[in-house]
C-alpha positions in Angstrom: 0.0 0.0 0.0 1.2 3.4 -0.5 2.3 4.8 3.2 2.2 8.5 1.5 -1.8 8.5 1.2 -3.4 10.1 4.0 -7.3 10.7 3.2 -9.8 8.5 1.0 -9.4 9.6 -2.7 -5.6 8.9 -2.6 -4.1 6.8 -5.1 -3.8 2.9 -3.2 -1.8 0.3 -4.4 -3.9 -3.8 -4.9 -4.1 -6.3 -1.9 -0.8 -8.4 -3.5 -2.0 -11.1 -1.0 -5.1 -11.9 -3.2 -3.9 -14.4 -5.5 -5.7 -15.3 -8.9 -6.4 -18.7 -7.3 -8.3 -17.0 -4.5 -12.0 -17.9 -5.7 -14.8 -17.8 -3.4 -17.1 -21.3 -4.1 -20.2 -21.8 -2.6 -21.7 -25.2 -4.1 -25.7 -26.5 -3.2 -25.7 -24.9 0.5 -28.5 -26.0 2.6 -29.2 -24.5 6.4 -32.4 -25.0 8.4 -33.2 -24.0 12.0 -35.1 -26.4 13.0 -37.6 -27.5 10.6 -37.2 -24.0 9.5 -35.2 -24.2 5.7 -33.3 -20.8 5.6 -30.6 -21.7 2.4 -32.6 -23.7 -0.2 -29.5 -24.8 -2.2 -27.4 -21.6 -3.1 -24.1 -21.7 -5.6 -22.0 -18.9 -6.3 -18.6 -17.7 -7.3 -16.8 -14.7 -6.2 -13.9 -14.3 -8.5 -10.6 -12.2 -7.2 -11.1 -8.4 -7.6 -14.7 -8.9 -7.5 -17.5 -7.4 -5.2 -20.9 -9.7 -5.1 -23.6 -7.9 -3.0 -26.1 -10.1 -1.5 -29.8 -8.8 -1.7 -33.3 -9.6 -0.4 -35.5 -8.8 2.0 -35.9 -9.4 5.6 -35.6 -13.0 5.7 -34.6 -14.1 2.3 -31.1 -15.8 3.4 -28.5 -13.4 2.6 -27.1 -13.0 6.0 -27.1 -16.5 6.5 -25.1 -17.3 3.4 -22.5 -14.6 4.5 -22.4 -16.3 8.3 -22.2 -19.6 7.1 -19.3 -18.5 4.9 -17.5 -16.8 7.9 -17.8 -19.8 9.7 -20.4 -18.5 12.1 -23.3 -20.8 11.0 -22.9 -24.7 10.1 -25.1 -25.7 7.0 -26.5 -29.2 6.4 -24.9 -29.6 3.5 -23.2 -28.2 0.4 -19.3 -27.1 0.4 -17.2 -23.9 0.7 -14.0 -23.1 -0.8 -11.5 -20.6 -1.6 -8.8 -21.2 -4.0 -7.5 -24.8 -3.0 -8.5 -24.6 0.7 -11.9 -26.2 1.8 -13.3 -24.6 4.4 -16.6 -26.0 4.6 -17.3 -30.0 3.2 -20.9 -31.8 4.3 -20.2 -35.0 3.3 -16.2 -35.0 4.0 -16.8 -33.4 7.7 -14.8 -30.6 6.9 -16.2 -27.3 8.7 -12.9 -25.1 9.5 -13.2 -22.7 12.6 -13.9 -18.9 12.0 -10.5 -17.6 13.2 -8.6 -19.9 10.8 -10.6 -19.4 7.4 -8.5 -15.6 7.3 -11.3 -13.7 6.3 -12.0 -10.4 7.0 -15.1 -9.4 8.6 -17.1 -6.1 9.1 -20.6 -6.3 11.0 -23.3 -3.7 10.7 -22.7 -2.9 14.3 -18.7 -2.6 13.9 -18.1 -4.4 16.9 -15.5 -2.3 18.0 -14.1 -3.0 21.7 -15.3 0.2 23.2 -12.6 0.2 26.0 -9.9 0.1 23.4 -7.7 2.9 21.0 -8.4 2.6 17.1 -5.1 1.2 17.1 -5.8 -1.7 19.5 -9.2 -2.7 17.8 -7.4 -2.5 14.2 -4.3 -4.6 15.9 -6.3 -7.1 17.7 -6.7 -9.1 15.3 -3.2 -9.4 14.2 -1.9 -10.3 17.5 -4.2 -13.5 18.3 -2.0 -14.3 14.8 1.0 -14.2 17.0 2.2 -11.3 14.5 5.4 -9.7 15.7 5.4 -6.5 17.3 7.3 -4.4 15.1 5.5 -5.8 12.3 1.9 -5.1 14.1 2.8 -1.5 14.3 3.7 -1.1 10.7 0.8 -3.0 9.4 -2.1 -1.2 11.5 0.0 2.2 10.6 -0.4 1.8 7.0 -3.6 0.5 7.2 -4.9 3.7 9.5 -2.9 6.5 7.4 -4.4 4.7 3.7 -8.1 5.0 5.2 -7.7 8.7 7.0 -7.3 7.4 10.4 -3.4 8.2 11.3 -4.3 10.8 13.1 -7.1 9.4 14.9 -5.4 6.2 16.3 -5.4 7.5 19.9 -8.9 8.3 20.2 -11.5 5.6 21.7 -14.8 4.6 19.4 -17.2 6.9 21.3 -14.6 10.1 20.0 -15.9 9.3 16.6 -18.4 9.7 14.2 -20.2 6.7 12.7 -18.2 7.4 9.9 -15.1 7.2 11.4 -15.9 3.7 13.3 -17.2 2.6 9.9 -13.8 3.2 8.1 -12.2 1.6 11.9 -14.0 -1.5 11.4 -12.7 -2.0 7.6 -9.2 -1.0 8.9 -9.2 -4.0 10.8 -10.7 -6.7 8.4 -8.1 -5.5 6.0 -5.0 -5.0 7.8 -4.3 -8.6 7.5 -4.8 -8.8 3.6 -7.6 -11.5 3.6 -8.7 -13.3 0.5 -12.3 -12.2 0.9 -13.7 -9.7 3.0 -17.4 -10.3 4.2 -19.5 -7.1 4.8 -23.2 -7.4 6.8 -24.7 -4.1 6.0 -21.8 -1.9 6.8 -23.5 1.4 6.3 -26.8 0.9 7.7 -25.7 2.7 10.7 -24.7 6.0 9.0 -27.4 8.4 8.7 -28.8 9.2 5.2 -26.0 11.6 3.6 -23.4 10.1 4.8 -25.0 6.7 3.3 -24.1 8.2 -0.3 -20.6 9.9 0.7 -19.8 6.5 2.5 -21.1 4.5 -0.6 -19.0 6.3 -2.9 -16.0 6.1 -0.5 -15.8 2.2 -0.2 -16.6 1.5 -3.8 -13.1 3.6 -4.6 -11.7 1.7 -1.8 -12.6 -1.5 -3.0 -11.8 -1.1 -6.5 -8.4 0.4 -6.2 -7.1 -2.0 -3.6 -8.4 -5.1 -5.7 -10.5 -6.2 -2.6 -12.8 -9.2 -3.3 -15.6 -8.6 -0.9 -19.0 -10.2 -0.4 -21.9 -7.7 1.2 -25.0 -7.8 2.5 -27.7 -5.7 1.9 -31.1 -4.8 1.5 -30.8 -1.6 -0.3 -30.9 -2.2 -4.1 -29.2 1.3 -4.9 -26.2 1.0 -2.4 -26.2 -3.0 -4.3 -25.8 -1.4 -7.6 -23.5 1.3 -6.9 -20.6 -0.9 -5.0 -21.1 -4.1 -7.0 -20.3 -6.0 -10.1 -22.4 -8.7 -9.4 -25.8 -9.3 -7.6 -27.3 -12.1 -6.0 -30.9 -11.6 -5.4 -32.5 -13.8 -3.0 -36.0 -15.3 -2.2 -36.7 -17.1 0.7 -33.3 -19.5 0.6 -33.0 -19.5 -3.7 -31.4 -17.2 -6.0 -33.6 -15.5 -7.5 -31.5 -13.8 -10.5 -27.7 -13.2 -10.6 -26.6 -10.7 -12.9 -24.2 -7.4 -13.2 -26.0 -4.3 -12.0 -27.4 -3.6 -15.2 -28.7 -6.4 -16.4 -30.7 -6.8 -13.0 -32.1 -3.4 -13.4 -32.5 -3.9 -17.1 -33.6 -7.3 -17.9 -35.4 -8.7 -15.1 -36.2 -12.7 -15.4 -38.8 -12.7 -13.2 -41.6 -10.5 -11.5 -40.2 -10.9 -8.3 -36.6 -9.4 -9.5 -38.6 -6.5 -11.7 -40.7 -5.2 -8.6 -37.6 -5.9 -6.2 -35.3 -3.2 -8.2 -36.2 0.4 -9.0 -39.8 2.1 -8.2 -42.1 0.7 -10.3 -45.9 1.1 -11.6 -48.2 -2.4 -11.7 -51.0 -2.5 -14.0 -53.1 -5.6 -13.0 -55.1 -6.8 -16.0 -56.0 -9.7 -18.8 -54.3 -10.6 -21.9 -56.5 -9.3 -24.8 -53.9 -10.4 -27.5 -50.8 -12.2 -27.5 -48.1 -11.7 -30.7 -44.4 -11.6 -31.9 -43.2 -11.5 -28.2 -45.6 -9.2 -27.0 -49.2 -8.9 -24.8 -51.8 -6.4 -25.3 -52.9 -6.1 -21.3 -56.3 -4.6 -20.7 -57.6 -2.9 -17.9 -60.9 -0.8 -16.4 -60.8 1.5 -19.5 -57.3 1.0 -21.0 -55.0 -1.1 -23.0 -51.5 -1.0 -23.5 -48.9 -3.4 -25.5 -46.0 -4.6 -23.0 -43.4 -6.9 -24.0 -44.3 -10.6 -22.8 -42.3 -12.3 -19.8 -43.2 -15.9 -19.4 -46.2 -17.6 -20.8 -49.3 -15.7 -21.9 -52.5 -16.4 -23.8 -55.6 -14.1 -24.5 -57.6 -14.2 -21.3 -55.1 -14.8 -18.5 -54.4 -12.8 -15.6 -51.1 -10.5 -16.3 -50.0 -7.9 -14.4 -47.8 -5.1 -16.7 -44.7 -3.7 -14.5 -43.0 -0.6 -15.6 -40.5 1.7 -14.0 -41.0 5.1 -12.5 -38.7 7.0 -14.6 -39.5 5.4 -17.8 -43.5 6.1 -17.2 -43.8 10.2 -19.0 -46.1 12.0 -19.2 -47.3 13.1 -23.0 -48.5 16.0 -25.2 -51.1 14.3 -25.9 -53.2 10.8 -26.7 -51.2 8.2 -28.3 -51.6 4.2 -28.9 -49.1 3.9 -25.6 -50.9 6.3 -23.5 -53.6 6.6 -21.0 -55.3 8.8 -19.5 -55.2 9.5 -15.8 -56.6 12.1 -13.2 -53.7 14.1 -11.3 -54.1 13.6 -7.8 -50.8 15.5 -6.0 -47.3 16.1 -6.9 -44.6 16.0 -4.4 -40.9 18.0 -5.1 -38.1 15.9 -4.3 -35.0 18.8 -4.7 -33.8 17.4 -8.4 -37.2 16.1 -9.5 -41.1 16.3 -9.3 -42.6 13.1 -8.5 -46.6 13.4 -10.1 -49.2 10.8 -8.2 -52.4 10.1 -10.9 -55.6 8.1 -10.7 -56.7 5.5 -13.6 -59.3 4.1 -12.0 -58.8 2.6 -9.0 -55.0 2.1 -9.9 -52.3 5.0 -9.1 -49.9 4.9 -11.4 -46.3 7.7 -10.6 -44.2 9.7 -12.8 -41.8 12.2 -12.7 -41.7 15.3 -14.6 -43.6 18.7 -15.2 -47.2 18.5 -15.6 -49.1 21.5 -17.9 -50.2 24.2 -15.8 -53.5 24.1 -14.6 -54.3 20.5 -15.9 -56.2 18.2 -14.2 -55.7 15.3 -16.4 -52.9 14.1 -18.3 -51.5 11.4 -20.7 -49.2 9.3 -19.6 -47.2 7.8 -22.0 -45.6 4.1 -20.9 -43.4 2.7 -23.8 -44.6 -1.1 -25.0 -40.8 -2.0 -24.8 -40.9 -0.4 -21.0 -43.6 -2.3 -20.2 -42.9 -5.4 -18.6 -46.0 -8.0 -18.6 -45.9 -11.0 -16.4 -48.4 -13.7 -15.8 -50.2 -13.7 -13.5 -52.1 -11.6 -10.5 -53.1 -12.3 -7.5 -56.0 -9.3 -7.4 -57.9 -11.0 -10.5 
């Protein structure tokens, strides 16, 4: 690492001790409590370099997966490996203790010793290693000064900021150059703002130190904006795995399209089905969607389309409906617009014509997702 950086932003050289061969593989994992199932069979890969973010809801398994590849939970079955060392084998017996798998970890609560310096906490780690002294100092020096903590090494966790213990606790997962770090929501402590500064921070971090991380979360943008890859998961199964992008972008599934982005639903029936595409039909309107799944003229559909891709029109078009404003609400960079079709309320951003009371909204058929099924018909 380079000694001379002193704040985030500064130039940082690659974790050298991530090797090519160090490859996260998690093969058919299977956890219950009880007669509970939590992991339904999970697989992944976490490739050197790369950061996977684990999403879901409340529930869905993701910080299960991450414990049980800490060590901190023992599955039923499946395997766990990185690069040629098994850490975790169902059927061999394997299952290797937590402080001997060398990862490093960072909880959402930090779980920094309170009665310790910044030093000690980012040191503590390092000396149940048995590192040498002199070699200790060094190591938690660099690792404080790279992460704009030098000056701060003195000071006890309650004489910082959330941010500060935030940037402690990732001091001391990486001072010892781990494989893989495992994150568990580590900004869900910091207040909004400092959410996005933090966000921004840690992605940098990551990307020029060459850390391969795996993090938990719940919030699809901070999932986006720090990772290459996403796991989405439903109740113990992945969902869809994708980049970023292609989650946002090409949903498989109705679960994945409602999960990511703000969306509009438009519960209705198939009037027409052709060339990969479903005229949906409502209370008074009908739009062509492009199909997702199975569909034939008279099933149930519902037509998913995202907030920022919904506009609102000049005037009546073949994509367009018409809806009753209700409110608008002014979010600082944008104006979110709340209409009525019906008894469905459909949102949009952008300027609405003075004085109107109604307005077409335009949602584009390749926009407009259309799914089969729903559960309100």
């Amino acid at each position: 690492m380079n000694k001379s950086a002193t704040k985030p932003g500064t130039t940082l050289a690659p974790n050298l001790a991530t090797k090519p061969t160090d490859r996260l593989v998690v093969e058919d994992l299977h956890l219950q409590y009880g007669d509970n199932p939590i992991l339904k069979g999970v697989s992944m890969t976490l490739n050197p370099g790369e950061v996977v973010a684990l999403l879901g809801a409340s529930g869905s398994g993701k910080t299960t997966l991450l414990r049980s590849v800490a060590g901190l939970e023992q599955p039923s079955r499946g395997k766990i490996a990185i690069g040629g060392s098994m850490l975790f084998d169902s059927a061999a017996g394997i299952d290797m203790p937590v402080e001997k798998r060398n990862l490093g970890l960072v909880f959402q609560s930090y779980a920094l010793w309170p009665h310790r310096t910044v030093f000690e906490n980012v040191a503590y780690g390092l000396r149940l290693r048995d590192i040498p002294a002199s070699e200790i100092e060094q190591r938690v020096t660099q690792a404080l000064t790279n992460l704009g903590l030098g000056e701060l090494a003195q000071r006890l966790p309650h004489q910082l900021s959330g941010g500060q213990q935030q940037r402690v606790a990732i001091a001391r997962a990486l001072v010892y150059n781990p494989p893989v770090v495992l994150m568990d929501e580590p900004l869900s402590n910091l207040d909004a703002k400092l959410r996005e500064e933090a966000r921004a921070w840690l992605r940098e971090l990551i990307v020029r130190l060459h850390i391969s991380a795996l993090v938990v979360t719940h919030d699809q943008t901070e999932a986006m904006a720090m990772s290459d890859k996403i796991l989405l998961l439903n109740f113990g199964k992945i969902e869809q795995q994708g980049t970023p992008e292609e989650m946002y972008n090409r949903p498989q599934t109705q679960f994945t399209a409602e999960f990511m982005g703000s969306n509009n639903h438009l519960p209705g029936k198939v009037a027409q089905v052709a060339e990969g595409r479903a005229l949906l039909a409502g209370d008074g309107w009908r739009l062509w969607g492009a199909a997702h799944g199975p569909l034939a003229v008279g099933d149930a559909a519902t037509g998913i389309i995202r907030l920022e891709r919904t506009r609102i029109a000049s005037g009546a078009g073949a994509d367009c409906v018409k809806a009753e404003l209700v409110t608008g609400m002014f979010l600082g960079d944008r104006k979110e617009n709340l209409f009525k079709l019906g008894d469905l309320r459909l949102r949009c951003y952008g300027s609405v014509p003075g004085g109107s009371g109604e307005c077409f909204l335009e949602l584009p058929p390749e926009d407009l997702w259309v799914f089969p099924g729903n559960a309100a018909l």
